[in-house]
MIKOL-24247 format. One record per residue (C-alpha): residue number from 1; residue in one letter; x, y, z. Coordinates in pm, whole numbers. Each point is the difference from the previous one (the first is absolute). Example, Ala and Ser with C-alpha at 12.3 -4.5 7.8 and 13.67 -1.06 7.14 Angstrom:
[1, 'a', [1230, -450, 780]];
[2, 's', [137, 344, -66]];
//
This chain:
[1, 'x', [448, 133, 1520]];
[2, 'x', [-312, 157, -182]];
[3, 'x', [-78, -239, -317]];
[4, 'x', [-123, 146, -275]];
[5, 'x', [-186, -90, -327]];
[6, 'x', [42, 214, -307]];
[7, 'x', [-173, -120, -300]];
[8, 'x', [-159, 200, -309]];
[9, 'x', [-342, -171, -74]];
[10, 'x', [-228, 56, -306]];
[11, 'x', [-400, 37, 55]];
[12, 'x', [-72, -306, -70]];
[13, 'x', [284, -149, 254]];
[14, 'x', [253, -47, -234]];
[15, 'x', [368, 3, 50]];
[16, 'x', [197, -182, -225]];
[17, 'x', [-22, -180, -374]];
[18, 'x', [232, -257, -141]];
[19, 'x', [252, 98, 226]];
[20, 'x', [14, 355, -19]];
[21, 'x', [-220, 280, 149]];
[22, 'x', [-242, 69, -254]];
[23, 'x', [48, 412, -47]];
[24, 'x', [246, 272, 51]];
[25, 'x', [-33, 265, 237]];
[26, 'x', [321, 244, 64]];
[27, 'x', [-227, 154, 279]];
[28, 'x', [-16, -311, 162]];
[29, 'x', [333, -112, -45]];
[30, 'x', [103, 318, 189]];
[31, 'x', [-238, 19, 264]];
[32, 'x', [116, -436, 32]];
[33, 'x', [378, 159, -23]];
[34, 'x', [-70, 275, 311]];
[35, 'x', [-148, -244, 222]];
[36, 'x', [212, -301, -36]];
[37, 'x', [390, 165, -28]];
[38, 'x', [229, -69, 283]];
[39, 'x', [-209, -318, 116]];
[40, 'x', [-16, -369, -65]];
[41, 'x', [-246, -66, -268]];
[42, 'x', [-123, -410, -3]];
[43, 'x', [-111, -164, -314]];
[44, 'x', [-57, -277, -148]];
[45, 'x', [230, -159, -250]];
[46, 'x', [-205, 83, -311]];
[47, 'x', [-44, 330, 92]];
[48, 'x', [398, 71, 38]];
[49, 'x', [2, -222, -342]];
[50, 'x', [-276, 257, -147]];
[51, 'x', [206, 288, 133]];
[52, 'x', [311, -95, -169]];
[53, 'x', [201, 103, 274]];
[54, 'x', [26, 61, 367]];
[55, 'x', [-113, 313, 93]];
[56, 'x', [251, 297, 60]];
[57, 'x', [28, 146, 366]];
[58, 'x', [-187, -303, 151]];
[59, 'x', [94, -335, 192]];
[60, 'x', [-173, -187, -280]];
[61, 'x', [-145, -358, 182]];
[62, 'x', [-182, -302, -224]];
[63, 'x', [-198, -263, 133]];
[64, 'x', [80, -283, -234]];
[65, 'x', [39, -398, 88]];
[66, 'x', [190, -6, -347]];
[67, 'x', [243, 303, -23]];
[68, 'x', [327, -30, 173]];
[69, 'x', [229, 245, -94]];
[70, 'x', [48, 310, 209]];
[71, 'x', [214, 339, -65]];
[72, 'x', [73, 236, 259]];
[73, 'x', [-353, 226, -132]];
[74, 'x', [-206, -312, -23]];
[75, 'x', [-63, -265, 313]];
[76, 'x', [-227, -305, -35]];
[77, 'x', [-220, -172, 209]];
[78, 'x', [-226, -331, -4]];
[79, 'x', [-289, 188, 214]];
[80, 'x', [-167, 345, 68]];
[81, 'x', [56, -70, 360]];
[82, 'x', [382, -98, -64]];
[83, 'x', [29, 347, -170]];
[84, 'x', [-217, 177, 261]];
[85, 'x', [260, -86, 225]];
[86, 'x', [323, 115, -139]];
[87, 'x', [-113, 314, -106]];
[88, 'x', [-112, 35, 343]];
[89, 'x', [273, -154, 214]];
[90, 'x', [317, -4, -250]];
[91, 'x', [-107, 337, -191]];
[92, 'x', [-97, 169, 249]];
[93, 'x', [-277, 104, -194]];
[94, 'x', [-280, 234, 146]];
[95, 'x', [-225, -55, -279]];
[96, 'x', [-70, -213, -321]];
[97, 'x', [-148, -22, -313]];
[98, 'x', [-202, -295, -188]];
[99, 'x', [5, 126, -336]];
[100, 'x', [-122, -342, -158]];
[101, 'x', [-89, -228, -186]];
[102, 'x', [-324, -159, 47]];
[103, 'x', [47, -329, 189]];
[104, 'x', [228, 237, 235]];
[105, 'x', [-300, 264, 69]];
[106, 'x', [-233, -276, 67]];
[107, 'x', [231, -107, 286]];
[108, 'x', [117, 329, 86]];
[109, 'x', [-370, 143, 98]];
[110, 'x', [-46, -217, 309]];
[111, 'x', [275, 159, 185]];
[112, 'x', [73, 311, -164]];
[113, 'x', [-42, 334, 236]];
[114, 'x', [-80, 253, -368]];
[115, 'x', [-41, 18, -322]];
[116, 'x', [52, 260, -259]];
[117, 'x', [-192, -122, -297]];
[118, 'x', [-25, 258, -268]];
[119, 'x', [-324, -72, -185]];
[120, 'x', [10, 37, -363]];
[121, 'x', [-329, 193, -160]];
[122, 'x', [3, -275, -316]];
[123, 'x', [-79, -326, -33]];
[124, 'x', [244, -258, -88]];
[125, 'x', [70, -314, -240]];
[126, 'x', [192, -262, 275]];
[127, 'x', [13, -317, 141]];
[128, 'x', [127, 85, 354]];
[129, 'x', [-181, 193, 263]];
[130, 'x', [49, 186, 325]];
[131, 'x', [-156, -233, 281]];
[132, 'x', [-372, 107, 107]];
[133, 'x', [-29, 118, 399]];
[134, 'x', [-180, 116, 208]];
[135, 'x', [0, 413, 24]];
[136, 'x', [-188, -63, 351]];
[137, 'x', [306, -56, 106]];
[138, 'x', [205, 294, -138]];
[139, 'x', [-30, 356, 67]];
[140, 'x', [50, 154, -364]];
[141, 'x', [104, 384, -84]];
[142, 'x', [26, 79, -308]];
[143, 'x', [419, 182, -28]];
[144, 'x', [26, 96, -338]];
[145, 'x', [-179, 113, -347]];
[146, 'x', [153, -26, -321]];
[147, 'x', [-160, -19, -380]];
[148, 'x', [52, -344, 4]];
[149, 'x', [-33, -162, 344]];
[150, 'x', [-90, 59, 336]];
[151, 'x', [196, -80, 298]];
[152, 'x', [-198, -153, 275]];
[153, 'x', [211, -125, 332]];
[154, 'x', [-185, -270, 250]];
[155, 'x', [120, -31, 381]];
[156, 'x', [-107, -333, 138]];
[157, 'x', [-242, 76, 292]];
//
């Protein structure tokens, strides 16, 4: 199972603000759409909280130690590992996407296979930011152009 980091990140590494992502891009929201539809998307809890809702046309999975309550849309999980597993093994997933928050991507980078990160051509106001790496380690090819953002996807070497 390929695992897969999406993220949109401001210049200045910026991904979030109070809870919320700190612009508005409906380019970005469709390219996000595209990629992520008909696969398991894992999050953390804030981030499903910040969404307001699970997301349509995806096995929505949150890594929470607090949140218990699960629909039929929305499965939850103490770990990244414990999720890693049943989208692999009960899913039958063939790939899946990190979509956030920050304390998620920070763990999520050690063992993730790719990343689509679409990187935003502004700087923004935030108090959470995408986790620094190493781009030694990462082929990088640059997917997609648009006014606001460019689309840049790593492969781990």
């Amino acid at each position: 199972m390929q695992k897969i980091i999406v993220a949109a990140v401001a210049q200045n590494g910026v991904i979030g603000n109070k809870g919320v992502m700190p612009w508005h891009s409906s380019e970005d929201f469709k390219y996000f759409k595209s990629l992520t539809l008909g696969n398991p998307v894992i999050m953390g809890r804030k981030t499903l909280e910040s969404l307001g809702r699970p997301l349509k046309g995806r096995l929505n999975v949150v890594i929470s130690r607090h949140m218990k309550s699960e629909t039929p849309e929305v499965k939850v999980f103490s770990s990244l590992p414990e999720a890693y597993d049943y989208c692999e093994n009960e899913a039958k997933a063939e790939k899946v996407f990190v979509i956030g928050g920050g304390q998620l991507y920070n763990e999520a980078i050690e063992t993730a296979d790719e990343m689509s990160i679409s990187r935003m051509k502004f700087i923004a106001e935030g108090d959470v930011f995408f986790p620094p790496f190493d781009p030694s380690e990462w082929e990088s090819e640059v997917k997609a152009e648009y006014d606001d953002f460019q689309v840049i996807w790593y492969k781990r070497k």
